[in-house]
N, C-alpha and C positions, 0 to 999 in steps of 0.2 A: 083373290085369284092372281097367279103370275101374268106376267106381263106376257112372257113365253117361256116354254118346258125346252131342255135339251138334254137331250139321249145319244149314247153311243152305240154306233151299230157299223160292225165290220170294222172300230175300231176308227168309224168318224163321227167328230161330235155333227149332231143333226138337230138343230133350231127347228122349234114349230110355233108355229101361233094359225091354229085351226081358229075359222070363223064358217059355220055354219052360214049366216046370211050373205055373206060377201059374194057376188060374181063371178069372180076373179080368184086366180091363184099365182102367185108369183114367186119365182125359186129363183136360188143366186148359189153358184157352188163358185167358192172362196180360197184362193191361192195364197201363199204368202211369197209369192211369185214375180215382183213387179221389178223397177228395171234398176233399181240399187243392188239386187244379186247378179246385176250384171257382170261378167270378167270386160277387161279392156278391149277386147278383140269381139265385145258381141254388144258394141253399144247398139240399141236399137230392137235386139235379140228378143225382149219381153215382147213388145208394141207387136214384134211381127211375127211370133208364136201366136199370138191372139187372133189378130186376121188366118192364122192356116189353120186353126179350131177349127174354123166354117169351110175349110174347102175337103171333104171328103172322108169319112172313115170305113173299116173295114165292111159295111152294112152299106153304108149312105154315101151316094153322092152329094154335091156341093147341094145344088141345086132341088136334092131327094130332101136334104136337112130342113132347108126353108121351109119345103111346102109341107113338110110335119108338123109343122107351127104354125105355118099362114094357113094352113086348108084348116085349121079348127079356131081361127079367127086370134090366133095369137101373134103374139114378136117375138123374138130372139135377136139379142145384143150382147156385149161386151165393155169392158173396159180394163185398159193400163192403168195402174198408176207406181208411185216409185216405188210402193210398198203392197200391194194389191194387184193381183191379176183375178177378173171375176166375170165367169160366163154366167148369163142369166136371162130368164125369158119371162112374159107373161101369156096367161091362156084362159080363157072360159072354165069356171069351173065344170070338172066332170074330166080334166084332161091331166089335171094337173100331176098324175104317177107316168103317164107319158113325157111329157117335159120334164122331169127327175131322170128320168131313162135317158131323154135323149142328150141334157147335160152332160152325164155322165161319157156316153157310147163319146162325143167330139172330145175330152177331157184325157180320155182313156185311147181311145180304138183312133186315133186322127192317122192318117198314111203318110200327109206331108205330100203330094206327090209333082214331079219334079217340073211339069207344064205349069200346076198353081202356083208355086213358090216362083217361079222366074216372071210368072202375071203376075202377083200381088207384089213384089219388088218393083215394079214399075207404077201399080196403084198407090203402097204408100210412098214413091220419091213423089209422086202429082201431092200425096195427102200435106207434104212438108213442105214441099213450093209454097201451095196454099197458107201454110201459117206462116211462111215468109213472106207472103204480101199482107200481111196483117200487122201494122206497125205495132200495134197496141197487144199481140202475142210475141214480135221480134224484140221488144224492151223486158217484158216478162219474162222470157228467157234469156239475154242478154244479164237479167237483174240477179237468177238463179244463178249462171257461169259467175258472176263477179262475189255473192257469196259464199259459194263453193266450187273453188278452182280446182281442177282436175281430178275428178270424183264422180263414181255414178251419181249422186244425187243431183249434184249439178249442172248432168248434161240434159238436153230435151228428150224426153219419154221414147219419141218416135226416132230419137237417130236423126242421122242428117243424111243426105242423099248419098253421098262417099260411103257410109259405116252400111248402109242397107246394101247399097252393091258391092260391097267385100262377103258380107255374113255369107256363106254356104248352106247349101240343105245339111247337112251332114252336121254342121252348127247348131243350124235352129232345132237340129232333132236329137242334139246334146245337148243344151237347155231344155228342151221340153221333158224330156227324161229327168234330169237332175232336181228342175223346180213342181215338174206338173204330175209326173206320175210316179215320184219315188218320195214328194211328200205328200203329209196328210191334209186333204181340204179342210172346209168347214161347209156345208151345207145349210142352207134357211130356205124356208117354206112359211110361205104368209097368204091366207086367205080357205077360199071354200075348198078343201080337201080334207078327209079324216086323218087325223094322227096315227090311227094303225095303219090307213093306205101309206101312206108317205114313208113310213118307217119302213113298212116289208116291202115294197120298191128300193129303199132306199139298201136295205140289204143285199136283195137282189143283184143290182147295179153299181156299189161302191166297194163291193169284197176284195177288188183289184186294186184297191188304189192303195199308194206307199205309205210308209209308218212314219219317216222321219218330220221331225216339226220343227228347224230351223227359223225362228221367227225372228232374229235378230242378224242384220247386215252387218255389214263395217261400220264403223261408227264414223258420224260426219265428223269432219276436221274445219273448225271456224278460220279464218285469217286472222290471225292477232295483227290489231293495228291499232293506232290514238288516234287516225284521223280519218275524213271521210272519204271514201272510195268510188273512183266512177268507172261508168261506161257510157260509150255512146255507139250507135249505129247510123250511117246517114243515108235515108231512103226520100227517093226522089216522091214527095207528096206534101200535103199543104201543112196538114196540121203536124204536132209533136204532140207522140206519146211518152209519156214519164211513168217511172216505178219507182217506187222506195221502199227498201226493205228493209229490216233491223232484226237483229238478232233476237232471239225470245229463249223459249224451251220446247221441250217436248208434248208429246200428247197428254202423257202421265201427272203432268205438275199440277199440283192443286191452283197456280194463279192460273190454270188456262181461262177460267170464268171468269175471273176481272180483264185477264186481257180480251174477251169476248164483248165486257162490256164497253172495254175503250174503244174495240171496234165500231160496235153498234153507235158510240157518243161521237165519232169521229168520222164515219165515212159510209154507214149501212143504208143510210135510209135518207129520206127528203126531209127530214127534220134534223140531221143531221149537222154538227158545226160546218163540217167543208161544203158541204151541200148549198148549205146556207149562205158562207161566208161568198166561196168563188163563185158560186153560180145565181144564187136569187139576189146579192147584194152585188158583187161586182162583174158578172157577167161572163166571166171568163174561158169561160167549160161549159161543154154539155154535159159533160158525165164526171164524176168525179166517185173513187168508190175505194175501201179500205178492207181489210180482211187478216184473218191470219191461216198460214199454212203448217202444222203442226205433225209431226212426225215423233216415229216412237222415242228417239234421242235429243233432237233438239228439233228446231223450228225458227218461222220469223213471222212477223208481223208487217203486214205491204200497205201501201199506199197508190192509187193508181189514178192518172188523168190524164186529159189530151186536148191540147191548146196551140190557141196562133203562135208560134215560137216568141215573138215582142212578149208577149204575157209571162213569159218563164220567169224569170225575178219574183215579179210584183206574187205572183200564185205560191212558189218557192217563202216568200216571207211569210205569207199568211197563214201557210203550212206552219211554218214554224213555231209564229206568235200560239199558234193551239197546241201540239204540241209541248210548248213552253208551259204553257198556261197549265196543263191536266198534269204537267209533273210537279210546277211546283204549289198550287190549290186543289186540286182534285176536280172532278166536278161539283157540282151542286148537287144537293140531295132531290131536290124535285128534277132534276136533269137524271139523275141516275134511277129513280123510281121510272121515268117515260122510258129511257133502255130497256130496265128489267120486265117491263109493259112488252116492250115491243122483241124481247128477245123472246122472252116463254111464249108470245101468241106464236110466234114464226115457228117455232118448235112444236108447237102442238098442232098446225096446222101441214107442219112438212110431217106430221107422221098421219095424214086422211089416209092415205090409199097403200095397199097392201106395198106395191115395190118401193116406194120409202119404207114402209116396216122392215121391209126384208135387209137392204141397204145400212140401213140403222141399226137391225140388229147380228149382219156379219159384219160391219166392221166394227161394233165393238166386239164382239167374240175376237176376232182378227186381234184386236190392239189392248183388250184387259182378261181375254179369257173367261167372259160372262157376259150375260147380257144385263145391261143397263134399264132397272126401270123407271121408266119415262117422268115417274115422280121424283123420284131422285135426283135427274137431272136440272129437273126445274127447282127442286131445293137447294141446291147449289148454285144456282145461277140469282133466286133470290136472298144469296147469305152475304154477296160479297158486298162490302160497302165505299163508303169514300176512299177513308184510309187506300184498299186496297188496290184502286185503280189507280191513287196516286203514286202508289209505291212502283207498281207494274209502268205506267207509263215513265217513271223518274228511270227505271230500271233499262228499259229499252232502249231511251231515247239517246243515245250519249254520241260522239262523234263516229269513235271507234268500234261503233257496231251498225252504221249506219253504210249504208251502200245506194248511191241513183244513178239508173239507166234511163236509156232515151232512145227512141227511133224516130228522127224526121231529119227535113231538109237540111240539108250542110252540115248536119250536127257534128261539133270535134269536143272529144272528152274537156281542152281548157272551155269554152263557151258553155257548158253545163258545169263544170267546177266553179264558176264566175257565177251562173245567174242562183247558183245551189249555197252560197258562202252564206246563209240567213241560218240553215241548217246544218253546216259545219262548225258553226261557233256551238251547238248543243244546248 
């Protein structure tokens, strides 16, 4: 039996995965709307389309929307991202063609109207203060601006305080026109609902929505450089947060599961080399954590931690010597079987409950135009082997694709090219 059925109706593809025993029903209606189809003049524009979904349409007030969800013991959320915009809620089964409905109605029927937009312009500049006193989100963004200079990808999702107080209604409701309701969503549904309910709701309710399926951006532009690149930010606080990112590929490249597993050998878990290295052996960090961010054209591979500034060097070399290490030996074969342990459990356990199903399976609808079954992925994640992590990691790691950002005390871009020079030599 499939993993999950997909049908078109009104001309949008419509994701199911009925589960008779499940509680719960959880729908996600899926844009390819996020803040890369930005123009220059509407940084921010996605982030703050999403917040006016919720403030009102031609049926509902702000306030009328929530309690259609909360009064039957559900949620309704959101989210931006550079390449995704995705309204979705959860509800008791028995509701779940009502939340299809009501998706839709904020999606389609929103007013925009001119009291909430000049409120919520003032909720999200508080929203972006806030990830401005967060040094450890000010360096992650900082890390993003320095590999992709002047380009939506590389700006923050939310806009900055300036770009949200220029945007106009008359803006935000030519984007919302352009990405949300003149193209074609994707719709998923996961848990206790029948596939004929979901489908004839989904008829119902989606006849309106736009045909065009622009699923590809601008294409990111890298820095061509041979050496390594910085930034720094300096915020008045104790500790220093660090990012490191390096150029990789896209979502689509068959090494994204070796580079998944250098993640996992490098920075995922407590058994981790830097885990180990900085933290249970020399103390250095509380947190120390690695990951990759992968997009339809290309991507990077991060590094992230946050230390007494004296400690930069010394954590800086340590980083390096492993990195060193995985490009030019690879790991070990019992080191890369404990990865592939620990990547397939994490994967089979983030898909328990119905809104990771649903999440999991629009964005890959979103990003290959099918849904992915869950065995497949896990055959792929147990294919890759030494060879291929050492090739990825040898691949990545080099001067000239290597970028580190920093937010803390006094930081100046030479005092982080100094204590970074372990990983500039490559």
């Amino acid at each position: 039996m499939p993993y999950a059925s997909v049908e078109k109706v009104a001309g949008v593809p419509v994701v199911l995965r009925p589960r008779e025993e499940a509680p719960g029903v959880s729908v996600g209606l899926f844009y390819p709307a996020g803040s890369r189809w930005e123009k220059t003049n509407e940084h921010g524009a996605a982030h703050f389309v999403e917040h006016l979904l919720f403030k009102g349409t031609r049926k509902r007030s702000c306030k009328e929307l929530s309690r259609e969800v909360e009064g039957r013991g559900g949620d309704l959320n959101a989210f931006t991202g550079e390449e995704t915009l995705c309204l979705h809620g959860r509800v008791p089964a028995g509701h779940g063609a009502r939340l299809i409905s009501l998706l839709a109605e904020m999606a389609l029927e929103s007013t925009f109207p001119s009291a909430e937009v000049e409120r919520e312009r003032g909720v999200i500049s508080e929203e972006i203060r806030m990830m401005e006193d967060q040094p450890a989100m000010v360096a992650g963004e900082s890390l993003n601006a320095t590999l992709w200079p002047n380009q939506a990808v590389g700006r923050p999702i939310a806009g900055t305080i300036a770009s949200v107080g220029r945007i106009s209604r008359s803006g935000l409701m030519g984007y919302w026109q352009r990405r949300i309701r003149r193209v074609r969503p994707i719709l998923v549904v996961a848990g206790g609902i029948a596939a004929r309910e979901a489908l004839e709701t989904a008829k119902k309710v989606l006849g309106k929505s736009g045909r065009e399926c622009d699923l590809v951006p601008t294409l990111a532009r890298r820095v061509r450089s041979r050496t390594m690149r910085v930034s720094a930010v300096a915020k008045p606080v104790q500790q220093v947060n660090v990012a490191l990112g390096m150029y990789a590929f896209g979502r689509l490249d068959v090494r994204r599961h070796a580079l998944r597993m250098l993640s996992v050998i490098l920075g995922e878990a407590m058994s981790s080399r830097l885990f180990q290295r900085l933290r249970e052996e020399e103390g250095l960090v509380y947190s120390v954590s690695s990951g990759t961010h992968l997009q339809r054209d290309d991507g990077v591979f991060y590094l992230s931690a946050g230390l007494e500034p004296g400690n930069l060097k010394k954590a800086f070399d340590l980083i390096a010597q492993e990195l060193r290490s995985l490009a030019r030996k690879g790991p070990s074969v019992t080191e890369l079987k404990r990865a592939k342990d620990y990547a397939m459990g994490q994967f089979a356990l983030g898909l328990e409950g119905t809104s990771q199903q649903m999440f999991w399976m629009g964005d890959a609808m979103l990003t290959r135009g099918r849904v992915i079954e869950p065995k497949e992925a896990i055959e792929k994640l147990s294919e890759v082997d030494v060879g291929a992590v050492r090739a990825v990691a040898r691949e990545i790691f080099q001067p000239g694709k290597l970028c580190v950002s920093a937010a803390g005390p006094e930081m100046s871009e030479g005092q982080l090219r100094s204590a970074a020079l372990s990983l500039a030599r490559g």
